[in-house]
VODREN-190105 format. One line per field, with one value per residue (C-alpha): residue number from 1; y, x, z. Coordinates in pm, whole numbers. Layout:
% VODREN-190105
n: c(NUM,...)
py: c(Y,...)
px: c(X,...)
pz: c(Z,...)
//
This chain:
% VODREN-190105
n: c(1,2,3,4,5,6,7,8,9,10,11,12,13,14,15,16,17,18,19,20,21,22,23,24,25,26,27,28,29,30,31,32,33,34,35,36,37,38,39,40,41,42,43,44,45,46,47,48,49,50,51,52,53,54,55,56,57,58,59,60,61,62,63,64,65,66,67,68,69,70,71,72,73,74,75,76,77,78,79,80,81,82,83,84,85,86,87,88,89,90,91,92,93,94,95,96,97,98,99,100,101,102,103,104,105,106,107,108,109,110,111,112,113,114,115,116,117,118,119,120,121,122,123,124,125,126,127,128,129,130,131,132,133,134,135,136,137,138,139,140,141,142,143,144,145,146,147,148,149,150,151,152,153,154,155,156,157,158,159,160,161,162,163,164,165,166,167,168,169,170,171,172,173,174,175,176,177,178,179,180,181,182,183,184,185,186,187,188,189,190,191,192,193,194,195,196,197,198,199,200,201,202,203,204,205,206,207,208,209,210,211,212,213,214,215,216,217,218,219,220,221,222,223,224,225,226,227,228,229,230,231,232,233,234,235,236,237,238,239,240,241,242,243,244,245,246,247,248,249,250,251,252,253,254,255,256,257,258,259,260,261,262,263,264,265,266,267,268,269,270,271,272,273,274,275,276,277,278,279,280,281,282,283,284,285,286,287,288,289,290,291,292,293,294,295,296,297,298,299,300,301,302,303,304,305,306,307,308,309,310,311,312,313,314,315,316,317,318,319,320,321,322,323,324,325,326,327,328,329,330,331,332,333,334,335,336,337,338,339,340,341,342,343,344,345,346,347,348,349,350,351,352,353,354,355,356,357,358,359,360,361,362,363,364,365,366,367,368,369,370,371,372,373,374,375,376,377,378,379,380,381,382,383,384,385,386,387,388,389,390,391,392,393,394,395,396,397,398,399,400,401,402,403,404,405,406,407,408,409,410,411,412,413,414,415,416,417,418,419,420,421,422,423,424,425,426,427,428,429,430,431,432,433,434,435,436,437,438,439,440,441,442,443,444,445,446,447,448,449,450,451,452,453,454,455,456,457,458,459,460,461,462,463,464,465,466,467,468,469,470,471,472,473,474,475,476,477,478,479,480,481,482,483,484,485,486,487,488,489,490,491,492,493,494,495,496,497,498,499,500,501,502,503,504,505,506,507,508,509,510,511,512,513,514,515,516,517,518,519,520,521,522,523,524,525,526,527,528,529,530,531,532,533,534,535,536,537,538,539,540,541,542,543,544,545,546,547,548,549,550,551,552,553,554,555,556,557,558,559,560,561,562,563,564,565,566,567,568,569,570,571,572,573,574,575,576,577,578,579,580,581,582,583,584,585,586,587,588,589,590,591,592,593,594,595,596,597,598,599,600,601,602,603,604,605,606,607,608,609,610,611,612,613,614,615,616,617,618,619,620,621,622,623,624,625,626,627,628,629,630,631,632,633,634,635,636,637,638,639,640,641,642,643,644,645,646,647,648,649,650,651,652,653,654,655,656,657,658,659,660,661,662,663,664,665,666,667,668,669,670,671,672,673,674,675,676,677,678,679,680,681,682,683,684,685,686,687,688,689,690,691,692,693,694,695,696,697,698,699,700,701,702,703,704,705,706,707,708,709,710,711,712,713,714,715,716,717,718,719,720,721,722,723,724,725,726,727,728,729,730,731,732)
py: c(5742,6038,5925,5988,5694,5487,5489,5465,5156,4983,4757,4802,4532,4271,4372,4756,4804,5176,5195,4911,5132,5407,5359,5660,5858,5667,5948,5979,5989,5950,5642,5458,5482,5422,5083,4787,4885,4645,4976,4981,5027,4988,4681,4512,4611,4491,4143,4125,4123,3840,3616,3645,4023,4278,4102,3787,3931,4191,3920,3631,3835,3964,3585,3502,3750,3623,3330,3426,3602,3319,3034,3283,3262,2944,2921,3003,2628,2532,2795,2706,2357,2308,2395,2712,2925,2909,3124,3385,3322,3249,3620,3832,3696,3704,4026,4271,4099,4163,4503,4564,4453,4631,4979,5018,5344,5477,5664,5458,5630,5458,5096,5101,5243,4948,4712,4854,4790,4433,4355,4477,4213,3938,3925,3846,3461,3452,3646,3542,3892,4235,4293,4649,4429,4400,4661,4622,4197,4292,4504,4274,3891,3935,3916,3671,3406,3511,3370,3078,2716,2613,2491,2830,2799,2890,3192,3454,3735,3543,3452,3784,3897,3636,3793,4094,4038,3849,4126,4380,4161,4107,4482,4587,4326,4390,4786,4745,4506,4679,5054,5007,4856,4632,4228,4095,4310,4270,3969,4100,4149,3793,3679,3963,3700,3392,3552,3668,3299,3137,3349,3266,2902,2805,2582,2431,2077,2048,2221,2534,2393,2316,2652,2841,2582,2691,3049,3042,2860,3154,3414,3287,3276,3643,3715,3517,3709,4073,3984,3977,3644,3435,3127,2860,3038,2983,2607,2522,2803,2690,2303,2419,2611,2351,2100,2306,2373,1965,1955,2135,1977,1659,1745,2005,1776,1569,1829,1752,2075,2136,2450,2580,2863,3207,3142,3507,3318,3334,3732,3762,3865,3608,3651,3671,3400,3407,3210,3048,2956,3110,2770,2578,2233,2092,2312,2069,1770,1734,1842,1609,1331,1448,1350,1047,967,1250,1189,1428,1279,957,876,570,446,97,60,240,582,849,1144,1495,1776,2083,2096,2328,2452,2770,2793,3074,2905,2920,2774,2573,2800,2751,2948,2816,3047,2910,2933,2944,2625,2443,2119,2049,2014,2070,1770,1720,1636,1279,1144,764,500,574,393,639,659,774,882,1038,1204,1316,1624,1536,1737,1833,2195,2492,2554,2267,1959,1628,1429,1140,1202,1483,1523,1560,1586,1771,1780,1876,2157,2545,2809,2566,2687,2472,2534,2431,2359,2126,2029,2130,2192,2502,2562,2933,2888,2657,2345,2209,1877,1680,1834,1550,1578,1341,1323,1163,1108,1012,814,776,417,459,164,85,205,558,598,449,720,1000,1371,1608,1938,2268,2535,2763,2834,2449,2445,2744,2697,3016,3149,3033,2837,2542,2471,2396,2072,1972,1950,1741,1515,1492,1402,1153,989,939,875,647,744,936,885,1188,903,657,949,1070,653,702,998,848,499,701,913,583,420,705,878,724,807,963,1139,1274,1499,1874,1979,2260,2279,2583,2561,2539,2279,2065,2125,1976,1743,1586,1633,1601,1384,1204,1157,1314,1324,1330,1728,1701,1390,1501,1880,1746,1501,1820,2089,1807,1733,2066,2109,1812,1987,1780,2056,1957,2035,1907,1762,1749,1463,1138,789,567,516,266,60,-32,-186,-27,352,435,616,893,1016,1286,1008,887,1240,1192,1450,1333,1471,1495,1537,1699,1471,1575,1339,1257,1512,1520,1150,1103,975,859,904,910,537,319,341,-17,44,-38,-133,86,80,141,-40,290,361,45,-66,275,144,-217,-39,178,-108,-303,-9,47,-328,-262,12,-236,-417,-170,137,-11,-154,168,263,581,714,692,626,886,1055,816,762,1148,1158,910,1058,1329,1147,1020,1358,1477,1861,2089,2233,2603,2536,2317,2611,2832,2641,2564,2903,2962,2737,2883,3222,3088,2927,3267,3377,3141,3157,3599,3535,3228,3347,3716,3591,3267,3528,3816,3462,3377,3648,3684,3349,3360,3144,3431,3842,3919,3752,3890,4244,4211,4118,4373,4620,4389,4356,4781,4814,4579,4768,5065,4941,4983,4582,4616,4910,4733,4999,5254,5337,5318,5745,5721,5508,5684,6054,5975,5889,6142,6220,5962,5690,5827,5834,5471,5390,5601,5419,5128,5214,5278,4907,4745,4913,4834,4471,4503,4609,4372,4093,3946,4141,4198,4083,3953,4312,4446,4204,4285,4663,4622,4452,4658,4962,4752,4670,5038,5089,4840,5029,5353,5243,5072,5364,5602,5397,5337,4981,4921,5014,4773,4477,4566,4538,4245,4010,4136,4377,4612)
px: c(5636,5425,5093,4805,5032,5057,4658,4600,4817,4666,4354,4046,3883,3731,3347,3429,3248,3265,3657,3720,3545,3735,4109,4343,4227,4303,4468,4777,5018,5307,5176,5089,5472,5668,5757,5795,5510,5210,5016,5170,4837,5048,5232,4879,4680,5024,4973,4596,4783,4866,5106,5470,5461,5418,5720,5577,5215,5342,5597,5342,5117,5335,5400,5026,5000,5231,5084,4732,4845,5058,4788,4589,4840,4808,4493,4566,4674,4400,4549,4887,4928,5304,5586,5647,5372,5602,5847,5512,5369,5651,5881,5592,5415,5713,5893,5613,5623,5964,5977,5678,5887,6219,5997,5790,5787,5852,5723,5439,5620,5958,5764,5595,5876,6071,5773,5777,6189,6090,5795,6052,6279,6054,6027,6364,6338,6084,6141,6559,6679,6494,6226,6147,5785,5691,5402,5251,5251,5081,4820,4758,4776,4424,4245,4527,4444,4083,4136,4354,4256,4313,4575,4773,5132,5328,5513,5616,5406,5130,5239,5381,4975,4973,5300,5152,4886,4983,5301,4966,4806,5063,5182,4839,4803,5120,5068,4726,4801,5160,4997,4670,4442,4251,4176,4127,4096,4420,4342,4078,4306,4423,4039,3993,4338,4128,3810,4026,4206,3836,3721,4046,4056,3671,3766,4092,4144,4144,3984,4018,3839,4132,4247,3965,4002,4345,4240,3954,4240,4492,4200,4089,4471,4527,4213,4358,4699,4500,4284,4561,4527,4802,4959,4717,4473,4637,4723,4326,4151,4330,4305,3931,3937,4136,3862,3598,3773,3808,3478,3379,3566,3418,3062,3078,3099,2812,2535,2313,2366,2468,2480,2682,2970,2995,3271,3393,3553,3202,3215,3593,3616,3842,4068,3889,3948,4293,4469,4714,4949,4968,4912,4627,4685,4408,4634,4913,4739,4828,5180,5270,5116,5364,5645,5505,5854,5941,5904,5692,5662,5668,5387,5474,5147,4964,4739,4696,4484,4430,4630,4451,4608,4364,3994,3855,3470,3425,3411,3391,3375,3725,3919,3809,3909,3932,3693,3925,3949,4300,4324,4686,4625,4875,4799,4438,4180,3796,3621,3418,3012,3092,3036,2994,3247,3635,3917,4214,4470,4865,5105,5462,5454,5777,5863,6075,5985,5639,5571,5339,5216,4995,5042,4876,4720,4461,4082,4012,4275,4223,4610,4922,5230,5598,5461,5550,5295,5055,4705,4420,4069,3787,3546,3730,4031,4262,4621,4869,5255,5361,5640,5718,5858,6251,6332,6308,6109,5842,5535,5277,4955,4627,4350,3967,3842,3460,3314,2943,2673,2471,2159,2399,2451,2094,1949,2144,1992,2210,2230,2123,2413,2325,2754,2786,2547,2617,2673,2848,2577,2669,2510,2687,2436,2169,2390,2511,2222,2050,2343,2284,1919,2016,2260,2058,1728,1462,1684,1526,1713,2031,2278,2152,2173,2512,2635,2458,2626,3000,2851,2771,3138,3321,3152,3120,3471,3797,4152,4379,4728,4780,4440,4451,4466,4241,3889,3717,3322,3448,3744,3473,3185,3435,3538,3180,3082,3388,3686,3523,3918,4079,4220,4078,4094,3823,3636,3617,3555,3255,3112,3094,2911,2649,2526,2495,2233,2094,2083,2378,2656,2959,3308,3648,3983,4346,4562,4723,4690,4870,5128,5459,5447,5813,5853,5563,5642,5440,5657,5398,5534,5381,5229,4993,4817,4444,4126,3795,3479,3270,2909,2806,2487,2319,2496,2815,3012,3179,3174,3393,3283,3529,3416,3767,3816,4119,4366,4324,3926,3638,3828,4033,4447,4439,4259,4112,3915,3849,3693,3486,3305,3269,3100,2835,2718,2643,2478,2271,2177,1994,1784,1723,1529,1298,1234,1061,1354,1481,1543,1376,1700,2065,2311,2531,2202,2208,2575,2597,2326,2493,2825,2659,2525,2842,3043,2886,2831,3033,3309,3240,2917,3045,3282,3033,2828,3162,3272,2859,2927,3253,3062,2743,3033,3217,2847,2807,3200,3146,2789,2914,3249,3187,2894,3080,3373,3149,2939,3291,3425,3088,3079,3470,3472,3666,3524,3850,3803,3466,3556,3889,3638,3408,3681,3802,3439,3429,3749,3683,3311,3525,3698,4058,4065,4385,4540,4712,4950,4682,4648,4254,4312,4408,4056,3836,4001,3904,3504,3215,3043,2805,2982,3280,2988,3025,3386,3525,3353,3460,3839,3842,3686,3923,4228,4139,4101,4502,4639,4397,4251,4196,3974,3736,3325,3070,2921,3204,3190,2790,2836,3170,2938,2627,2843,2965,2622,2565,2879,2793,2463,2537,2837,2577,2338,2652,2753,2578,2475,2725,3005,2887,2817,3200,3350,3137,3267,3640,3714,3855)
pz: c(1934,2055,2314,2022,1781,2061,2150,1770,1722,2014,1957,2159,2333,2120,2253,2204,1838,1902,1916,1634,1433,1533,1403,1237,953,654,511,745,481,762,881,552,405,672,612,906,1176,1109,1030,678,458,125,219,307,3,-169,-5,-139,-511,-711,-562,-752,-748,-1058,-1251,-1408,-1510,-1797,-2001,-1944,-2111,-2343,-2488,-2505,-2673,-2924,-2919,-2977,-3343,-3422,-3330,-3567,-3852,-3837,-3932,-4268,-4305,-4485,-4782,-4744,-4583,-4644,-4429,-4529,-4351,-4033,-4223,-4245,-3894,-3632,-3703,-3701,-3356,-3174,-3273,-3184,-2841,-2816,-2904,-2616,-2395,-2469,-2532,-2247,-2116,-2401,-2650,-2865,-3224,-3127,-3044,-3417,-3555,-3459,-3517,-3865,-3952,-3784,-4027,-4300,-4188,-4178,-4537,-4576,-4551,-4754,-5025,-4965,-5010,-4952,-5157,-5300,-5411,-5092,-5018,-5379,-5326,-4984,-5173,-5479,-5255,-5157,-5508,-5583,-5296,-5438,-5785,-5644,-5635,-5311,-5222,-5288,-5408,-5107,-5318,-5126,-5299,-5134,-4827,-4742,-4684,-4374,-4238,-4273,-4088,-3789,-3750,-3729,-3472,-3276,-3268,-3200,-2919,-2775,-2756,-2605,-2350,-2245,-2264,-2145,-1824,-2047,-2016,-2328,-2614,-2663,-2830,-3056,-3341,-3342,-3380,-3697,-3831,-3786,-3931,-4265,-4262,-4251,-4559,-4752,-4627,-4764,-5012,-4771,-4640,-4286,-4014,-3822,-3521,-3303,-3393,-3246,-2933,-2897,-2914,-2663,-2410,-2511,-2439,-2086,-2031,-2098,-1902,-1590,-1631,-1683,-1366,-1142,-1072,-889,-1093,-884,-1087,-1409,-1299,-1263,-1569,-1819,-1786,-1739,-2050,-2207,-2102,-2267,-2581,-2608,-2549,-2774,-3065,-2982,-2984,-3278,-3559,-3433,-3409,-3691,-3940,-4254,-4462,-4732,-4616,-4789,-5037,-5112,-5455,-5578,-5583,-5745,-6042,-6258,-6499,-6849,-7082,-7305,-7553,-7400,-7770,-8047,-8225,-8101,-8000,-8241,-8579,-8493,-8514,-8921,-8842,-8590,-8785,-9030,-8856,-8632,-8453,-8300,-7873,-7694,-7364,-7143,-6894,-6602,-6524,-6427,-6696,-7096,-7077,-7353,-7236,-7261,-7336,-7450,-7442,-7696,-7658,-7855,-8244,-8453,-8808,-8821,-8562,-8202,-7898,-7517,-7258,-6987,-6711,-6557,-6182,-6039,-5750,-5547,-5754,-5578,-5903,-5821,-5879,-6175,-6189,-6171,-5829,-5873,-5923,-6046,-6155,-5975,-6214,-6086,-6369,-6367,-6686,-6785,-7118,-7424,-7663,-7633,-7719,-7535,-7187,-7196,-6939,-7051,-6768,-6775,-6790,-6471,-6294,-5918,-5723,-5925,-5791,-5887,-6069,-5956,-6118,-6152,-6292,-6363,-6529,-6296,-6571,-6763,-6553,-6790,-6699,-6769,-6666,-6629,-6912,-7116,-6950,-7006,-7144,-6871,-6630,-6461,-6246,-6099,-6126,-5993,-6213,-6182,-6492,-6463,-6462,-6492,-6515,-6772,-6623,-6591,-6936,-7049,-6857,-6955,-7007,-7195,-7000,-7094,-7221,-7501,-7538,-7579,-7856,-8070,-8416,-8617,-8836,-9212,-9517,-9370,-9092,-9289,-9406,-9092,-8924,-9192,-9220,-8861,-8895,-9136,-8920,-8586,-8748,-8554,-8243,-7972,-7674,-7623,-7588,-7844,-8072,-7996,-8091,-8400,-8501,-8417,-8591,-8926,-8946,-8843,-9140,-9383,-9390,-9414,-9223,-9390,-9258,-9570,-9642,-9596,-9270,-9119,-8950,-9094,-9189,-9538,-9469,-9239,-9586,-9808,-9566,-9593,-9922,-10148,-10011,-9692,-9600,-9303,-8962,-8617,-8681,-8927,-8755,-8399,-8525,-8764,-8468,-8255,-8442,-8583,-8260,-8159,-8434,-8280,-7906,-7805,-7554,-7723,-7704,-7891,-7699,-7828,-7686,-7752,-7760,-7464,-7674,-7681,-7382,-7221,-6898,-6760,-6925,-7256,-7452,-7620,-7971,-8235,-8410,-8125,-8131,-8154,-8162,-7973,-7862,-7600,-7494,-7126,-6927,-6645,-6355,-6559,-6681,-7022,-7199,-7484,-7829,-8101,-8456,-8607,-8766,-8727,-8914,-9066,-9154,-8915,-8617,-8428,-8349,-7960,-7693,-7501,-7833,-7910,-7574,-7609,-7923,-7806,-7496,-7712,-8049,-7678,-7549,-7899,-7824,-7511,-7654,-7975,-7721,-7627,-7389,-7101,-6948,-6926,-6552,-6389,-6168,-6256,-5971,-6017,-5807,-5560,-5493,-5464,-5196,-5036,-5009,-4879,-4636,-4534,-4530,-4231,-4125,-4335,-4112,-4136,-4012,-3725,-3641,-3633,-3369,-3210,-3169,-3020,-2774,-2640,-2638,-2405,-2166,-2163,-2050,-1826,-1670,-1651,-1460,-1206,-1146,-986,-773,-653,-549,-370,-209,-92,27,205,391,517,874,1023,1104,975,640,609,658,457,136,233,87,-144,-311,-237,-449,-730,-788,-801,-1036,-855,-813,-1016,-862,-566,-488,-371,7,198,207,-171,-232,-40,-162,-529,-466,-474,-175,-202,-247,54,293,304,152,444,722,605,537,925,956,718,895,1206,1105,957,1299,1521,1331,1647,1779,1495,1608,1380,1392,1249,1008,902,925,676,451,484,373,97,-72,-8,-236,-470,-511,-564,-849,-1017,-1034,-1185,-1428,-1759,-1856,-2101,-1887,-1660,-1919,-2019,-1665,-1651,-1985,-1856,-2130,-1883)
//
């Protein structure tokens, strides 16, 4: 070792300022790699690094990654709730990850490239084979899920759009985080997942607040790893950010708000409405009463219900139509404008030899399941199968029947629909709507007209299975004026278009009596099919009206029918004794506003806050934490310590915080001049401390950090203010 290495390796005396400040040129290159003499500037800024060395860092990040677009996926629960959307989510978080790791170094064509064969591949277990459908199901699943009643059918032309994009978050993710210098905007892409799972999801169950928790924990993860943090670090952030996220989720859905989400299903368009047979449900009433034995499906349920089949609210003169506009769904039914008190019905209904696409259920349905290409009619609840279903096939049901008061249907308003009260034009108006007249005269009231219209056809028209079947304007004309004989066609058809000329919405449903009861099946046969009608009230929904008469004269042959009329001659009673007992406010108004009260915040909204929250924490965590660390680094017991964070706090304003590798001569060599007039000065301090920490004074100390305000300064006057607010929320 020549004399001038000797004297520069040798510490001064510890009150000799003017020598500790006066070590070798930090840019000896000889000295700084030769490993093993305490001189080695590498080795030292190597031990400033994160404890564990450069291996751990990359692949921990690498598998929150992962787990940030997977957690994301997963969000999408509220569209698909079973099982299945791990077949979507778990593939495409992890392979991209994978394919980061094996790639790195190489070139960024051959890492998609793989990515791409991957995402390929990941659509084999769902689709069980390879799919040549799969970019066109990708393209089309969004208006799908748009037009779907959630819950979605998990089918794999849907569910391929959530594999899709959690395989692009994680790819992007991965890429960023393995190719670039960034903290966390490699987790950006996940959150754009989450924000396309809370559009889709609007109309879910569940919540997606513990998946935003679990994201924010994920995110100040990543941004623990990307800081170059050691694993104590990691061990006390994230129960922190853990804490927080709980937090959170606690106190969210007790803040007092409530507001209604953007439902994007608003803005789809839907599919227009179709004919679903070529035979209308209500054209086979005459022909099944024909042949009145022949088994069309049994129903186990706890107690006798008319089963539904097809509602029917548009007439032409000719024949009654559907507007249903079906709604593939998962088997979840929107409810109905009833909200008061319900008698839940369950029924296992299973197909003999029932014909069409049609699935009979009791009153609204609310819960379907067993049934694959489900779609449903939000309007009226009414149910369709894809194709036709096999002997055999069975499916479950739950059902909401209505119970209203008295007071309910005493103070019942018909609502306004000009589509529910259109009459085709046509002579025959004119004597419909004075038969009409006739029948509900001296009755003012909506609902005490409606009884009077189903009293005068039960009284003035007689059953008959044998009269000629159809439910023209002319068929429904002779119907009233000639014979006065027919089926619950004619009846229920007739009931309907009189009280629209009286202002009455009304509409005409197809389906059966309860049928033969066995052992606690009814067994449901051609001959129980039965025609009704029903009339739409502000507050209740549809209620159903029987006009057809029983088969043995005044009284009717099945006790759903039967209890129906018993219900309205009492209801005629009450207004026989006057209008002042009348109340002013139905229930169905106050039951709703209390079940509104009792439903709490809506959970979009409580996300929303939620997610405001975690942001004004991040705030507060990006302001406290780089002061407490410069106050720290400041205050060290030791000269050493103080100087040592001097060029710690010098680097990390540089922005080389990260670059560990990087001798004092490499630091100082890259800075402008006035920035170096400082960064060199103290380079000589901060080496001199490495060789004789012992040594150091409290001068040395205060000039170290004198030059590195000065630093700190002059950074902040070259760069912009957004660079700085992004160094500053860790996005770099």
């Amino acid at each position: 070792m020549t004399r001038g290495m000797r004297r520069a390796t040798r510490p001064s005396p510890p009150g000799d300022v003017r020598r500790a400040t006066r070590p070798d040129p930090p840019g000896d290159e000889r000295r700084a790699t030769r490993p093993g003499p305490p001189g080695d500037v590498r080795r030292d800024v190597r031990r400033d690094a994160v404890q564990g060395g450069p291996l751990w860092p990359r692949p921990a990040g690498l598998a929150v990654v992962a787990a940030l677009a997977g957690v994301a996926g997963w969000g999408f629960h509220r569209v698909f709730p079973g099982s299945e959307l791990f077949l979507a989510v778990v593939p495409a978080a992890v392979g991209p990850a994978a394919v980061a790791a094996l790639t790195r170094g190489r070139p960024l064509w051959l890492a998609l490239l793989l990515d791409l064969v991957l995402w390929l591949a990941g659509t084999i277990p769902l689709y069980g084979t390879l799919s040549p459908t799969v970019p066109a199901d990708v393209v089309n699943a969004w208006h799908a899920l748009l037009t779907t009643l959630l819950p979605a059918q998990p089918e794999p032309e849907l569910l391929v759009l959530v594999h899709t994009l959690v395989w692009a978050a994680a790819t992007i993710g991965a890429e960023i985080l393995t190719r670039t210098a960034t903290r966390i905007a490699a987790a950006l892409p996940a959150l754009a997942v989450l924000g396309a799972a809370l559009l889709l999801g609007v109309d879910g169950e569940g919540s997606n607040l513990p998946v935003a928790a679990a994201l924010f924990v994920l995110i100040a993860a990543l941004a623990l790893i990307r800081d170059g943090r050691s694993p104590v670090w990691l061990l006390a952030g994230i129960p922190a950010a853990a804490a927080l996220a709980g937090l959170a989720l606690v106190v969210g859905p007790l803040l007092p708000i409530a507001a209604e989400p953007y439902n994007p299903r608003q803005d789809a368009d839907l599919p227009p409405p179709a004919r679903v047979d070529s035979v209308s449900p209500l054209d086979r009433v005459s022909a099944w009463l024909q042949i009145p034995d022949r088994e069309l499906f049994t129903v186990e349920a706890g107690k006798p219900q008319n089963w539904r089949l097809a509602v029917l609210d548009r007439y032409d003169g000719v024949r009654w139509t559907s507007s249903a506009r079906f709604q593939p769904t998962g088997g979840r039914v929107p409810e109905g404008e009833w909200a008061g008190a319900a008698d839940v019905v369950r029924q296992r209904i299973t197909f003999g030899g029932l014909p069409g696409t049609w699935l009979p259920a009791a009153e609204r349905p609310e819960e379907v399941t067993g049934v694959r290409g489900l779609a449903v009619d939000p309007a009226s609840g009414s149910l369709l199968a894809d194709a036709k279903p096999a002997k055999g096939f069975s499916y479950e049901v739950t059902s909401r029947v209505p119970r209203p008061t008295k007071a309910d249907l005493l103070a019942a308003v018909p609502v306004r629909d000009a589509s529910l009260t259109a009459f085709p034009d046509g002579p025959q108006e004119r004597l419909f709507r004075r038969l009409a007249q006739q029948a509900v005269k001296g009755a003012g009231e909506p609902i005490k007209q409606a009884y009077r219209l189903q009293s005068y056809l039960r009284t003035n028209a007689a059953y008959d299975v044998t009269a000629p079947p159809g439910h023209s304007l002319k068929g429904l004309e002779f119907f009233l004026q000639t014979t006065h004989r027919g089926t619950s066609e004619q009846f229920a058809a007739t009931f309907a278009l009189m009280a629209r000329t009286l202002g009455l919405p009304s509409r005409v449903v197809v389906g059966f009596r309860p049928g033969e009861e066995s052992g606690g099946v009814y067994h449901v046969k051609s001959g129980h099919v039965m025609a009704w009608a029903e009339i739409k009230f502000e507050g209740l929904g549809w209620r159903p009206f029987y006009p057809t008469p029983g088969r043995s004269g005044a009284k009717d042959d099945h006790e759903v029918a039967s209890s129906a009329i018993e219900e309205s001659e009492k209801l005629e009673g009450e207004f026989a004794k006057g209008g002042s007992d009348r109340p002013k406010q139905s229930q169905p108004q106050a039951a709703d506003q209390g079940e509104q009260a009792a439903s709490g915040p809506d959970p979009w909204l409580v996300a929303a806050v939620a997610a405001g929250g975690l942001l004004v924490a991040y705030a507060g965590v990006v302001v406290a934490v780089p002061w407490r660390r410069r106050h720290g680094r400041r205050s060290a017991p030791e000269p050493a310590q103080r100087v040592l964070g001097a060029w710690r706090q010098a680097c990390d304003d540089l922005g080389l915080g990260g670059e560990h590798a990087l001798t004092a001569g490499d630091v100082v060599s890259r800075q402008p001049g006035d920035i170096s007039a400082h960064l060199h000065p103290l380079a000589e301090i901060s080496n001199f401390v490495r060789y004789a920490p012992e040594e150091v004074t409290d001068a040395a100390a205060t000039e170290a950090w004198q030059r590195s305000d000065a630093i700190r300064r002059a950074v902040r006057a070259r760069k912009p203010l957004l660079a700085r607010l992004r160094d500053r929320l860790l996005l770099r």
